[in-house]
KOLPADREN-317727 format. One line per 2 residues: number of its first residue (from 0); their letters; for each residue x, y, z of C-alpha. Coordinates in steps of 0.1 Angstrom, whole numbers, plus 5000, padded with zeros to 4 digits. Example, Ala and Ser with C-alpha at 12.3 -4.5 7.8 and 13.67 -1.06 7.14 Angstrom:
0> AS> 5123 4955 5078  5137 4989 5071 $
// end
This chain:
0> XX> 4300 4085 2579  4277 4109 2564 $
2> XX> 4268 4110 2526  4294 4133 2506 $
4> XX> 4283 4164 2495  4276 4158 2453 $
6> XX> 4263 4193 2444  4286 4216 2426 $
8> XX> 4312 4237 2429  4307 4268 2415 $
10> XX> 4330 4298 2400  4313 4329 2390 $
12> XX> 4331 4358 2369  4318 4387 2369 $
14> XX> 4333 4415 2345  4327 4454 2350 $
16> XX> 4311 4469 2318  4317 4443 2294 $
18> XX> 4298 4448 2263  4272 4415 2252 $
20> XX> 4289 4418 2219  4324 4412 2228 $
22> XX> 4315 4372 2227  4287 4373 2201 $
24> XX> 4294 4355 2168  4290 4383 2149 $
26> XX> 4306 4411 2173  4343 4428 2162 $
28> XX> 4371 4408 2163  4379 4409 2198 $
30> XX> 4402 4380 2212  4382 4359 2234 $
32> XX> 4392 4327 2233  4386 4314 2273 $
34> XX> 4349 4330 2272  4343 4314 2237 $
36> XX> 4349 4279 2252  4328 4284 2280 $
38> XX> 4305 4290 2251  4319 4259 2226 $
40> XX> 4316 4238 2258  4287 4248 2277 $
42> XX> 4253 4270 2268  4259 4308 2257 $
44> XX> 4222 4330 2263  4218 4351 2233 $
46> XX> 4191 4375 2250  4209 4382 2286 $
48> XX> 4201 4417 2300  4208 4435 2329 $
50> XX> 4174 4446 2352  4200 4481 2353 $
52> XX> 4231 4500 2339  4246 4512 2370 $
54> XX> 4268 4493 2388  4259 4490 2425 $
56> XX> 4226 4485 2414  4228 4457 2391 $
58> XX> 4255 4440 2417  4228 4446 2443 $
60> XX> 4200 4430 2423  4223 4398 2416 $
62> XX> 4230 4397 2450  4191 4396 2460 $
64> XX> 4174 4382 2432  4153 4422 2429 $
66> XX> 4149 4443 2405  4165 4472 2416 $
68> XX> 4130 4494 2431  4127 4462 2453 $
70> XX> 4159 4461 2472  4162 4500 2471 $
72> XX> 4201 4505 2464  4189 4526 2433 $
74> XX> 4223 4543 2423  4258 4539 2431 $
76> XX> 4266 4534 2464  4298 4556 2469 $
78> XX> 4288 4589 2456  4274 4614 2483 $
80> XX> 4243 4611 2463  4235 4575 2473 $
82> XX> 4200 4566 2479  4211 4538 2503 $
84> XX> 4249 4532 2511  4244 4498 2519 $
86> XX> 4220 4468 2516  4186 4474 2536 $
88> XX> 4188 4447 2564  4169 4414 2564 $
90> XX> 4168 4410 2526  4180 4372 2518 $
92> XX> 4208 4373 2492  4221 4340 2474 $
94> XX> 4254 4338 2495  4241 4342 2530 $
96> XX> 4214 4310 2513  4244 4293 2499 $
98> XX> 4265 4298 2532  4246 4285 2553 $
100> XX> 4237 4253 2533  4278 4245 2541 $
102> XX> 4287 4261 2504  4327 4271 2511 $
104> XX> 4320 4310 2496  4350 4332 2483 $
106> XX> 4356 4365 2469  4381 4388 2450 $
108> XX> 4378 4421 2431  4351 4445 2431 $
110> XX> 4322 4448 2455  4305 4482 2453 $
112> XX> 4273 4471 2472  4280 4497 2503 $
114> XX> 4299 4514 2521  4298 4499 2554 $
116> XX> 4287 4463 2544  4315 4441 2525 $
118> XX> 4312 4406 2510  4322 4392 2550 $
120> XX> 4286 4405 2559  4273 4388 2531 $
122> XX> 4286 4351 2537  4313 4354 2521 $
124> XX> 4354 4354 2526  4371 4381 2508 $
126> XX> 4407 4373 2498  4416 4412 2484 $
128> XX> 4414 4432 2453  4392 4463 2458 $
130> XX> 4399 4495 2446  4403 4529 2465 $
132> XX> 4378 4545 2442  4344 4518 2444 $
134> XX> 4355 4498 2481  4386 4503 2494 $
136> XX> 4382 4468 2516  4418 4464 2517 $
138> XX> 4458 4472 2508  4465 4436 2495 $
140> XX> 4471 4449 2456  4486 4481 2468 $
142> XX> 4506 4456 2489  4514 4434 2458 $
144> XX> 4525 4463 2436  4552 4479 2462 $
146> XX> 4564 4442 2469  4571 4442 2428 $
148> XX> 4584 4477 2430  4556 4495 2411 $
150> XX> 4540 4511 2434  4504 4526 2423 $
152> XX> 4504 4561 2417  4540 4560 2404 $
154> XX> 4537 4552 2370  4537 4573 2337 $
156> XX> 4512 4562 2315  4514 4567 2282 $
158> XX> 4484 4581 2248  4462 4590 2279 $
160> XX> 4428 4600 2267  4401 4622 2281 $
162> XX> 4371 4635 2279  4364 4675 2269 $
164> XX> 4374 4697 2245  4412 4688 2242 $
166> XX> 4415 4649 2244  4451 4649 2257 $
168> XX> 4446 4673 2281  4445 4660 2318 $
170> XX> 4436 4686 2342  4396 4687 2330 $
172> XX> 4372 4660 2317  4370 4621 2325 $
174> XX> 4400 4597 2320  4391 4574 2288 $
176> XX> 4423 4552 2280  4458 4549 2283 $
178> XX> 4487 4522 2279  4509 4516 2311 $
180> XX> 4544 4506 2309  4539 4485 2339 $
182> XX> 4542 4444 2330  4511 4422 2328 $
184> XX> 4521 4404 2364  4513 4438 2374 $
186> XX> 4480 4445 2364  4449 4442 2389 $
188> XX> 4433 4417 2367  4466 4393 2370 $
190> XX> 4467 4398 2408  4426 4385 2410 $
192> XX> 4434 4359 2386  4460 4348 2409 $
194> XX> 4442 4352 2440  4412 4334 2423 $
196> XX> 4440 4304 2417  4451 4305 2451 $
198> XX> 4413 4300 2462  4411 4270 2437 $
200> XX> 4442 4250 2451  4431 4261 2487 $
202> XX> 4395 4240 2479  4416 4210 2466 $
204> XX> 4438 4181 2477  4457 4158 2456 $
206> XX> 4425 4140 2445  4405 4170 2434 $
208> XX> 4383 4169 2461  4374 4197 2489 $
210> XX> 4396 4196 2523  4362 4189 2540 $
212> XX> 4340 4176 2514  4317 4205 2515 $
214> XX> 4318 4222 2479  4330 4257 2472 $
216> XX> 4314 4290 2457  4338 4314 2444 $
218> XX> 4335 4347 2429  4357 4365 2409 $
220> XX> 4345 4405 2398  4369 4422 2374 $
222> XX> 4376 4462 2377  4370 4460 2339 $
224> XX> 4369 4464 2313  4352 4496 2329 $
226> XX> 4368 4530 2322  4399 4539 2322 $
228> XX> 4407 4512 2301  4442 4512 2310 $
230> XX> 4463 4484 2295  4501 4474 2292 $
232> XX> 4517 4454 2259  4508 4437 2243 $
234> XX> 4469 4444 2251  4476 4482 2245 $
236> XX> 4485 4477 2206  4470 4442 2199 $
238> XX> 4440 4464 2177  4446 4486 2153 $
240> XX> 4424 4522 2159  4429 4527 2120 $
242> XX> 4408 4495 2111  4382 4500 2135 $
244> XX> 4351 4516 2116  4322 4535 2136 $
246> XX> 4296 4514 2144  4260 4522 2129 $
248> XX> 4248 4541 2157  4275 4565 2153 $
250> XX> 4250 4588 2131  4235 4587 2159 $
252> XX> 4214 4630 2158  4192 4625 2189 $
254> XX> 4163 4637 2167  4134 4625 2181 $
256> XX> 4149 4614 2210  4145 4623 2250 $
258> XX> 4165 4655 2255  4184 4642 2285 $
260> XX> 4204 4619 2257  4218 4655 2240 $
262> XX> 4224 4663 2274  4245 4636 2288 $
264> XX> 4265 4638 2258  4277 4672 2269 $
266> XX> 4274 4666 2307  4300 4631 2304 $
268> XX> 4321 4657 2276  4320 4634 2248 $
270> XX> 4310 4659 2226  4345 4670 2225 $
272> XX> 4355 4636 2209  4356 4625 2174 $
274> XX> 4356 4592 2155  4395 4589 2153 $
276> XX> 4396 4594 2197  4366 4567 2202 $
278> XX> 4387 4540 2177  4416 4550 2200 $
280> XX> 4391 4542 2228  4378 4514 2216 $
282> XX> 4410 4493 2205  4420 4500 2241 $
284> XX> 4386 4486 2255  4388 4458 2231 $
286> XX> 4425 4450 2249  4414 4455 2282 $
288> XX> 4384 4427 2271  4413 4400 2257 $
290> XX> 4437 4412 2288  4411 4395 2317 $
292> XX> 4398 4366 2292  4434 4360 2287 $
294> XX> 4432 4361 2332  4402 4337 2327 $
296> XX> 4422 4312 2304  4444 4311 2334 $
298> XX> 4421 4304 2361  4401 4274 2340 $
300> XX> 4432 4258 2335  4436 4259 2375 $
302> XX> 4403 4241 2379  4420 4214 2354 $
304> XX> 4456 4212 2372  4437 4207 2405 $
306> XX> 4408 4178 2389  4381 4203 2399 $
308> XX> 4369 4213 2363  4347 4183 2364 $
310> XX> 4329 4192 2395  4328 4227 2385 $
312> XX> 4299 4252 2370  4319 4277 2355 $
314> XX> 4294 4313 2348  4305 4342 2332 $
316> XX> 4282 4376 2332  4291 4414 2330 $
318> XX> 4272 4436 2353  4259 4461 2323 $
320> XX> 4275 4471 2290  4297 4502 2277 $
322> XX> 4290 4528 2250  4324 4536 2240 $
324> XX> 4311 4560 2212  4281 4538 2201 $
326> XX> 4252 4569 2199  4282 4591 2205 $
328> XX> 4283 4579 2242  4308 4579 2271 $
330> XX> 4302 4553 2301  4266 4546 2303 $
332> XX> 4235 4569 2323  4200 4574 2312 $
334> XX> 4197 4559 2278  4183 4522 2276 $
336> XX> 4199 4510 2250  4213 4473 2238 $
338> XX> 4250 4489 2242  4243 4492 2281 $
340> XX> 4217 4469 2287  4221 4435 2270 $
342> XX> 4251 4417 2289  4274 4381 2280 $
344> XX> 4266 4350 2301  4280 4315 2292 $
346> XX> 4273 4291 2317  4297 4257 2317 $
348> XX> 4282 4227 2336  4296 4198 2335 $
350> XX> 4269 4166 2327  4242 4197 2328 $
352> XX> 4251 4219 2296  4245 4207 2261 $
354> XX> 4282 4218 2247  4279 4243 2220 $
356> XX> 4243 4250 2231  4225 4283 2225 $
358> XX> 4196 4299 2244  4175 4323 2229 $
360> XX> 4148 4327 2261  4151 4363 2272 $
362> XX> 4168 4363 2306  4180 4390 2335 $
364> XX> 4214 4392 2355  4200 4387 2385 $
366> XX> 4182 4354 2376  4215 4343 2383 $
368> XX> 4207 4345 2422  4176 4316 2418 $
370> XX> 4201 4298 2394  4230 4297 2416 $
372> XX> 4206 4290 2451  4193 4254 2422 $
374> XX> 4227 4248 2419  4233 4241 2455 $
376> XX> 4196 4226 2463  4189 4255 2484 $
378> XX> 4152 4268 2488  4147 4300 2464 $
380> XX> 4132 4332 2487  4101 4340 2475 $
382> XX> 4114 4377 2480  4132 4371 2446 $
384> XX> 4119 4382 2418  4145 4360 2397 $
386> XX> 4140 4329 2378  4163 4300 2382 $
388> XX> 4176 4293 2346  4188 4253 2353 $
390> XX> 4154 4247 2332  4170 4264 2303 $
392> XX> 4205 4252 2310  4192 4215 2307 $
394> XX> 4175 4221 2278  4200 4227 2256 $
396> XX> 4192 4246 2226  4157 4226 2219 $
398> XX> 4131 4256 2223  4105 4229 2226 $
400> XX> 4117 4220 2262  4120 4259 2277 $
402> XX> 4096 4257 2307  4062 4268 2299 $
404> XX> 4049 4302 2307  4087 4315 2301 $
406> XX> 4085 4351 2298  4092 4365 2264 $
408> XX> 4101 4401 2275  4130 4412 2299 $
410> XX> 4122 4443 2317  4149 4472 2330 $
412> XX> 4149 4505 2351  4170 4534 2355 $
414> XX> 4170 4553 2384  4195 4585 2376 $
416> XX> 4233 4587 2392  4255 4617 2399 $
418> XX> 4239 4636 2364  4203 4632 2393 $
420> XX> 4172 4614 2395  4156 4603 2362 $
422> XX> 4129 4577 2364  4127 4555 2331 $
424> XX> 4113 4518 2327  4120 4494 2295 $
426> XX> 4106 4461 2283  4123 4446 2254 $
428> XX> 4109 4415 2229  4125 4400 2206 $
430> XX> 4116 4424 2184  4112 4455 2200 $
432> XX> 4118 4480 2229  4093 4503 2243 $
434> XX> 4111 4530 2270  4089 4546 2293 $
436> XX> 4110 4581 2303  4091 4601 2327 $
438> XX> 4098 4634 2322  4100 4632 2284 $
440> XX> 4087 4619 2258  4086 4581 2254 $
442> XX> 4106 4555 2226  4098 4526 2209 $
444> XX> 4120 4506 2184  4121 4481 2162 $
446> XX> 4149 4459 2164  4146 4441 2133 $
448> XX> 4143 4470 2107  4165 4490 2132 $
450> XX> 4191 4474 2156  4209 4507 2164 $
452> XX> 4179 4520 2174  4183 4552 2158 $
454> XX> 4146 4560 2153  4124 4561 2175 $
456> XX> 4087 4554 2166  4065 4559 2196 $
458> XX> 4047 4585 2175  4044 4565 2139 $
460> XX> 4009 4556 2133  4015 4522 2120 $
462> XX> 4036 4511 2156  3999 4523 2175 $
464> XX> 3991 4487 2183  4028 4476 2193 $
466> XX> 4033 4506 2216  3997 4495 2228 $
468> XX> 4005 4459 2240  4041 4469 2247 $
470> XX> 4028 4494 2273  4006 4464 2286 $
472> XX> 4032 4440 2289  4048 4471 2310 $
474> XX> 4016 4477 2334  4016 4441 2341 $
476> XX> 4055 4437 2351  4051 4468 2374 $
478> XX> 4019 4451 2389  4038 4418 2397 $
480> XX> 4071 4433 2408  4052 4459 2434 $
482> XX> 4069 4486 2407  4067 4519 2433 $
484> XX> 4055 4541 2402  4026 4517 2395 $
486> XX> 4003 4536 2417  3997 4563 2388 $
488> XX> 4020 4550 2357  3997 4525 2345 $
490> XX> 3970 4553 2341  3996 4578 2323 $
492> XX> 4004 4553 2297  3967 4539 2288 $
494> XX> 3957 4568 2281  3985 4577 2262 $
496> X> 3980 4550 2237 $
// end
């Protein structure tokens, strides 16, 4: 008989525009109580970013282990716009990798990584749960909502909220929020929680142990809590918009600043919005963020019922972050700031994590790719530009034992979406942010005398030497990471400092 197969399972959640500071210790009081033990029980990465804020993007990146100007998919994938509808062909991902190493792969929820190309061309099984808008891979929640006798499309939602210069006033501007009368059974996050369950129990038998012995990867990507954060009771009035207070960055005057910011303010119609519509907004957010932890809480418990929790990494990560009115902002677009770009991720490994455990080493989204291919003992491409973080995860907290020649720096890109192409490149310290924006003028902030970033000091005399080594640090990534820009960049910014 051959040797059973000891590597892990794995179940990966993936939320949709989930701000980093949702989970933090010292973010608004948003009820998170599932995410917060994978936290209390496993390791929680203080400095996670996202290599973009765009979704297909970033979703292609973790997919290949690339930043995004090395798989190409460079804005979303289902606007007529799209640089590349689908994945370029013979690029390895860490599914097909983990598939073929006999990993049992699942999926529900999202995709938006092409058109053409689903998560079956990518080693995967999909059990349902796209939307018409970003996939349209199937009819199964459609199915489930008629079968409950609330069919979508047929339901009158209640304190809608849009974008523009009347808030209430659906026939121009972007749909922000809403409450739906429609019960919590019938929400898309319930219905991927349960199909996430239904994957669980269809991986175990009585003893907790896979059908076959081979283990199982599973993902789970929430539609949310991306815009419209639509929620039903008691998510729709469990925070109060009056004791919400604007955050810092609210002041935010764009003096100073790229112009394109002033722009997209006007271009998304947030300009039309005041404080007392974004605390509407945001208590609605906040809800739709407790609504799929509360869909989390139920799928962990699963992995207990079914004697898998033990066997079982358990990762959570959001794709990028939200604005909802921090700098004034609707959605995200070409402005690189913590808002959008730093992300959550709690990783829970049984016998691996140090519960309780923090990480401070700077880390990407997509270094989840190398982590997940460790997981499984499966060779890492050397395509990926992605570190595996199971060094950090075994560490614990102890920054004596983070791998030397860790980076200190995380580095991110922006490509443009349907507002058009805008080239911008970031690299953050622990300290500060240098933004290099192409057309305009460039931004550097400090993050300790200034973590709104509400003034930026590329021109201040006394930052000359940080904006000096932070445009190195810059140069060098695009060197290593075959950067397309690097050809003339570098020079531009040398001799700018």
């Amino acid at each position: 008989m051959a040797d059973a197969d000891t590597r892990p399972n794995v179940l990966f959640v993936l939320t949709d525009q989930e701000r980093y500071d949702c989970t933090a210790p010292d973010g608004p009081p948003v009820e998170t109580p599932a995410m917060d033990r994978l936290s209390s029980e496993g390791t929680r990465f203080s400095r996670a970013c996202t290599p973009i804020s765009i979704c297909t993007s970033a979703r292609a990146s973790l997919m290949t282990g690339r930043f995004p100007h090395g798989h190409g998919m460079l804005n979303n994938s289902h606007e007529a716009d799209a640089i590349r509808p689908n994945l370029p062909p013979g690029i390895p991902t860490f599914s097909e990798r983990l598939a073929d190493s006999g990993y049992e792969c699942s999926y529900t929820g999202k995709w938006h990584v092409g058109r053409g190309k689903t998560p079956e061309d990518f080693g995967f099984s999909y059990l349902g749960g796209s939307d018409k808008h970003h996939d349209d891979i199937d009819d199964a929640f459609r199915e489930y909502r008629e079968e409950r006798g609330v069919p979508l499309g047929e339901v009158d939602l209640e304190e809608e909220l849009y974008t523009g210069d009347d808030p209430r006033d659906g026939s121009e501007g972007t749909f922000v929020a809403a409450k739906t009368p429609v019960d919590v059974k019938e929400t898309r996050a319930w219905f991927l929680a349960e199909r996430t369950i239904d994957a669980i129990e269809a991986h175990a038998d009585g003893d907790g142990n896979s059908d076959d012995g081979a283990p199982f990867f599973h993902r789970a990507d929430f539609y949310g809590p991306h815009h419209p954060y639509v929620v039903p009771e008691p998510y729709a009035s469990m925070y109060d918009p009056d004791a919400i207070e604007p955050p810092e960055s609210y002041a935010e005057t764009y003096d100073g600043k790229p112009q394109v910011q002033a722009n997209y303010l006007a271009y998304r119609g947030a300009d039309g919005l005041d404080w007392e519509c974004w605390a509407e907004a945001t208590a609605k957010y906040w809800g739709f963020v407790t609504l799929i932890d509360d869909q989390l809480e139920r799928i962990l418990e699963a992995l207990e019922e079914y004697g898998l929790a033990g066997e079982t990494a358990v990762v959570h990560a959001s794709d990028h972050g939200d604005f909802i009115g921090n700098h004034r902002q609707f959605n995200k677009g070409p402005l690189m700031y913590d808002d959008t770009y730093r992300i959550p991720l709690q990783v829970r490994w049984p016998g691996v994590t140090e519960p309780g455990s923090v990480c401070d080493a700077p880390v990407h989204l997509h270094d989840l790719a190398a982590t997940f291919l460790e997981m499984g003992d499966v060779g890492i491409p050397e395509s990926f530009d992605s570190r595996s973080l199971v060094p950090l995860l075994e560490a614990g907290d102890d920054p004596k034992t983070v791998p030397e020649g860790w980076p200190d720096s995380t580095f991110a890109q922006y490509h443009g979406d349907e507002f058009g192409l805008y080239t911008q490149r970031m690299v953050r310290t622990d300290r500060y942010k240098y933004v290099y924006n192409g057309p305009d003028i460039d931004e550097l902030y400090d993050l300790e005398a200034d973590p709104a970033e509400l003034q930026n000091l590329i021109d201040h005399p006394e930052y000359a030497d940080v904006r000096r080594e932070m445009r190195e640090r810059l140069i060098e990534w695009m060197e290593e990471t075959d950067d397309p820009n690097r050809g003339w960049v570098p020079d531009v910014l040398r001799n700018a400092s």
